[in-house]
C-alpha positions in Angstrom: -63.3 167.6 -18.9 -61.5 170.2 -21.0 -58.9 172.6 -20.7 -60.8 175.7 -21.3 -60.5 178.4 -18.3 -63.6 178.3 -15.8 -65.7 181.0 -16.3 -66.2 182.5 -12.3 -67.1 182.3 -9.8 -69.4 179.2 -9.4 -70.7 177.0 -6.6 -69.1 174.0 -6.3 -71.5 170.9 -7.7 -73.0 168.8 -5.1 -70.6 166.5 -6.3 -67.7 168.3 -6.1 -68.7 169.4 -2.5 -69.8 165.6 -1.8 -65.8 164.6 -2.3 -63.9 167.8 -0.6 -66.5 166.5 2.3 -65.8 162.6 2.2 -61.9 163.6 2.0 -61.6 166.3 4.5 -63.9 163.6 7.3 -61.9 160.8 6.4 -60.5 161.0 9.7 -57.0 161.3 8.8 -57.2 165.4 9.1 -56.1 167.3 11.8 -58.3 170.7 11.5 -61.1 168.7 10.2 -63.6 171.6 11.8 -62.1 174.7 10.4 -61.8 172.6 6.8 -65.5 171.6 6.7 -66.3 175.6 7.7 -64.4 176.5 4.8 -66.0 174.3 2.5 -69.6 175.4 3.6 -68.4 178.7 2.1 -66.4 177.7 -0.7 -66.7 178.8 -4.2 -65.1 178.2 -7.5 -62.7 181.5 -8.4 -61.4 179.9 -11.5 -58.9 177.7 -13.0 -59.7 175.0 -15.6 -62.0 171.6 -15.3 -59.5 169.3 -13.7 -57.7 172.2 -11.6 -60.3 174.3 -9.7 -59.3 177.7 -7.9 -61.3 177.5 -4.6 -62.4 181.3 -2.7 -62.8 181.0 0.9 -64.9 183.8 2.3 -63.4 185.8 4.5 -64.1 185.3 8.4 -64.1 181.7 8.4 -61.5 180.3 10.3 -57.7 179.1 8.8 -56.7 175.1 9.2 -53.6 174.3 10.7 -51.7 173.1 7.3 -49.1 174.8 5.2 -49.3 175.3 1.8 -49.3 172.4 -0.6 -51.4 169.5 -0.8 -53.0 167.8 2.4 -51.4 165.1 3.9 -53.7 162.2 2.3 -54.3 160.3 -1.4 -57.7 160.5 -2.4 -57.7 157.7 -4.9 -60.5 157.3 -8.0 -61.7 154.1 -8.1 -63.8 152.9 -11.8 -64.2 150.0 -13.7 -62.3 147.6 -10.3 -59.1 150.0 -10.6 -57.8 153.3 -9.8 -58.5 155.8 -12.5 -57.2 158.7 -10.7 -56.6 161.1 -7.9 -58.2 163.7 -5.9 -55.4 166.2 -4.9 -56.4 169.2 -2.0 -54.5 171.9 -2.0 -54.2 174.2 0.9 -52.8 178.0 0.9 -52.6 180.2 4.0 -54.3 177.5 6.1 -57.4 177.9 3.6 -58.7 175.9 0.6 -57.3 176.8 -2.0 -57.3 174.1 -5.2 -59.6 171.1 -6.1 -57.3 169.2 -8.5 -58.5 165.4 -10.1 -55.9 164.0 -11.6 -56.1 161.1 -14.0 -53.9 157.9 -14.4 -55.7 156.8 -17.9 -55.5 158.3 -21.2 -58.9 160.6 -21.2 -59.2 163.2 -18.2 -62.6 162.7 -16.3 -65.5 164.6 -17.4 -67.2 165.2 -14.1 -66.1 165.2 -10.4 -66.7 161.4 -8.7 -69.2 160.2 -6.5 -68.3 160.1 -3.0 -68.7 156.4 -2.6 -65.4 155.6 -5.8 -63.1 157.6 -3.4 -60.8 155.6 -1.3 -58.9 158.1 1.6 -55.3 156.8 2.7 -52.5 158.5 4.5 -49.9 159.8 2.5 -47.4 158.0 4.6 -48.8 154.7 4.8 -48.0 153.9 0.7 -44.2 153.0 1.9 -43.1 154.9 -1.3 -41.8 158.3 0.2 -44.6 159.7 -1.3 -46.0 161.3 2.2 -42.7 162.1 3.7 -42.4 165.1 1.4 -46.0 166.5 2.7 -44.7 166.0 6.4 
C-alpha cells in the first residue's frame, strides 16, 4: 500500500468487507447487530491505503460504543507470525475508520484474508493495553 489519498467514494473490497465482518462477529462485541447493518451499507469516503474513512448511510442504526477504537485486537497473522493489526474505529456510535497497521518494515499491500485474522479482547493481553478502551 501507499500513501497516496483515496480517490472516493468506493465500495469496500470483498476483502476488506470479509475482515470488518470476521472482526465485528468475533463474539467479543456488544452491538454486533447494529455494526453488521452498518457494514452492509458502508462505503469508503476517503483517507489513504492503510487508513480508510468509512460513510455510513444515513438511517441505519448507531452501536453502543464511543468514539475510538473498538474494544478488541485484530491481529495479522503471515509467514507463522503477527505482521500487523486490524484497528476499528468507531465515531458517533457509527463506523467510521478501517486502519491496518503493520509491525514489519513494508506496509501491506492489500487488506487480509479473513482466515490470517486472530480476534482477542483488548483486555485479556495483561498489558494495559484494553483498560484505556474501557
Amino acid at each position: 500500500m501507499n500513501d497516496r489519498p483515496i480517490k472516493a467514494p468506493r465500495d469496500l473490497t470483498p476483502d476488506e468487507r470479509r475482515v470488518l465482518r470476521k472482526v465485528i462477529t468475533s463474539g467479543r462485541l456488544a452491538s454486533t447487530d447494529a455494526l453488521l447493518a452498518q457494514l452492509e451499507n458502508a462505503v469508503v469516503a476517503g483517507g489513504i491505503p492503510t487508513f480508510l474513512d468509512l460513510e455510513i448511510s444515513q438511517g441505519t442504526p448507531a452501536s453502543t460504543y464511543p468514539d475510538g477504537p473498538l474494544p478488541l485486537r485484530a491481529f495479522v497473522e503471515e509467514r507463522g507470525g503477527v505482521t500487523g493489526e486490524i484497528i476499528i474505529w468507531v465515531k458517533d456510535g457509527y463506523l467510521s475508520a478501517l486502519e491496518s497497521a503493520w509491525f514489519t518494515d513494508e506496509p501491506p499491500t492489500s487488506a487480509p484474508r479473513p482466515e490470517q485474522v486472530r480476534v482477542e479482547d483488548a483486555g485479556s493481553l495483561g498489558n494495559g493495553v484494553g483498560d484505556a478502551w474501557r
